[in-house]
N, C-alpha and C positions, 0 to 999 in steps of 0.2 A: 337495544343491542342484543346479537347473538347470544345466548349463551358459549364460555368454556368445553369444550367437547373433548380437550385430550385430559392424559392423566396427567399433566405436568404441567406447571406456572408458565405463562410467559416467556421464553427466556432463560428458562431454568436448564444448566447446562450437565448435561449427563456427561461422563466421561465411560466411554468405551475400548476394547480392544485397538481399536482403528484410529480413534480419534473424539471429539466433542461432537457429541449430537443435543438438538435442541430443537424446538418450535417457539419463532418468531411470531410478534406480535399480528401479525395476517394470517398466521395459522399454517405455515411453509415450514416445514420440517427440514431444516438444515443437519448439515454433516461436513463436518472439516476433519480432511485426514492428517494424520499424524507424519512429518519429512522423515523421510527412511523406511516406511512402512512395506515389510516384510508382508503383504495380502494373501495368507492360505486361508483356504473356504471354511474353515471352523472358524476363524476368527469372523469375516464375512456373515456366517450363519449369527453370529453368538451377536453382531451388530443391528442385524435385522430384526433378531428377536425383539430385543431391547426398542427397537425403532414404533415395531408393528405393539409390543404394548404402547408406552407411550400415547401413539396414535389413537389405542382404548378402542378399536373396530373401524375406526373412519378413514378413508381414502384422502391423502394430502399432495399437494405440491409440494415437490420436493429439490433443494438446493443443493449441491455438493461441489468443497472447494476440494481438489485434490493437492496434496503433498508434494513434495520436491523429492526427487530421487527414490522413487518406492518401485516393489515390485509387483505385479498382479497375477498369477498364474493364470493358466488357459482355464481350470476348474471352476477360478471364480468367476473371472470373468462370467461364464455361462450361467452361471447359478444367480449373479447379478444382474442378469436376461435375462431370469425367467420366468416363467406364470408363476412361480411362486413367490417370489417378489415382486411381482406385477400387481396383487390381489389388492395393497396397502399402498398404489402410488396412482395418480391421478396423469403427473407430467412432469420430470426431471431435466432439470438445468447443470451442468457440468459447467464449473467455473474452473480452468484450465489456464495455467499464465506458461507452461513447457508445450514448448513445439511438438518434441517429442512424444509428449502424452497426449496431447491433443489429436494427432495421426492415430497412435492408437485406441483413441475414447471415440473416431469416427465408426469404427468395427463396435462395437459395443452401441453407438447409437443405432447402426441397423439393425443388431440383432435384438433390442429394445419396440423396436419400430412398433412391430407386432399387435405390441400393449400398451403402449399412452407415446407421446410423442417425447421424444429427448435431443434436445439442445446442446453445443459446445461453446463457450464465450469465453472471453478473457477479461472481462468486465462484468461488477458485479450487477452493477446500477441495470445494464441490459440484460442480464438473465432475469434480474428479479422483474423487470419490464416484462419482458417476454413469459413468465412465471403464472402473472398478474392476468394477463393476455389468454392463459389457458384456463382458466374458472369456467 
């Protein structure tokens, strides 16, 4: 078997600005945001950081459940597009259960497009499918 490649157990669930980040047993760096979450790009940066150690240099597939009722500004947004957070991601699944946010995570997938491919599902079972599918 592989060795361990992140800095963190299995599993072991980080609590950040945004919400729980962690790396699942397959090595998929999840993120589940926090309901209400107020998204200015210091908070965003200060998640990423946390993420990209974690990660310890290695490129992951990446899972993200998003929150109920939060807000994102245009700032993050881009900054969560961009080659700078593209360096530590392989191919992102957006698990979206609001309509709403799902419309607008289509804008965010194109401008992702660029640098690894990104997904919107409302199920988790097929993102992590589809996840699997991008190694």
């Amino acid at each position: 078997m592989k060795s361990w490649p992140y800095k963190i157990k299995p599993n072991e669930i980080v609590s950040t600005e945004i919400g729980g980040v962690w790396i699942n047993e397959d090595g998929i760096l999840v993120m589940k945001y926090d309901n209400n979450l107020d998204f200015q790009l210091e908070k965003a940066k200060s998640a990423i950081k946390i993420c990209e150690e974690m990660l310890n240099g290695n490129k992951a597939l990446v899972m993200i459940f998003t929150g109920e009722f939060g807000k994102m500004p245009d700032e993050t947004q881009k900054y969560l597009a961009s080659k700078e957070v593209a360096k530590h991601r392989k191919a992102v699944a957006l698990v979206i259960n609001n309509l709403v946010y799902r419309l607008a995570a289509l804008n965010i997938t194109r401008m992702r497009s660029e640098y690894y491919p990104t997904e919107v599902f409302t199920d988790e079972a097929k993102a992590l499918k589809w996840l699997k599918q991008q190694q």
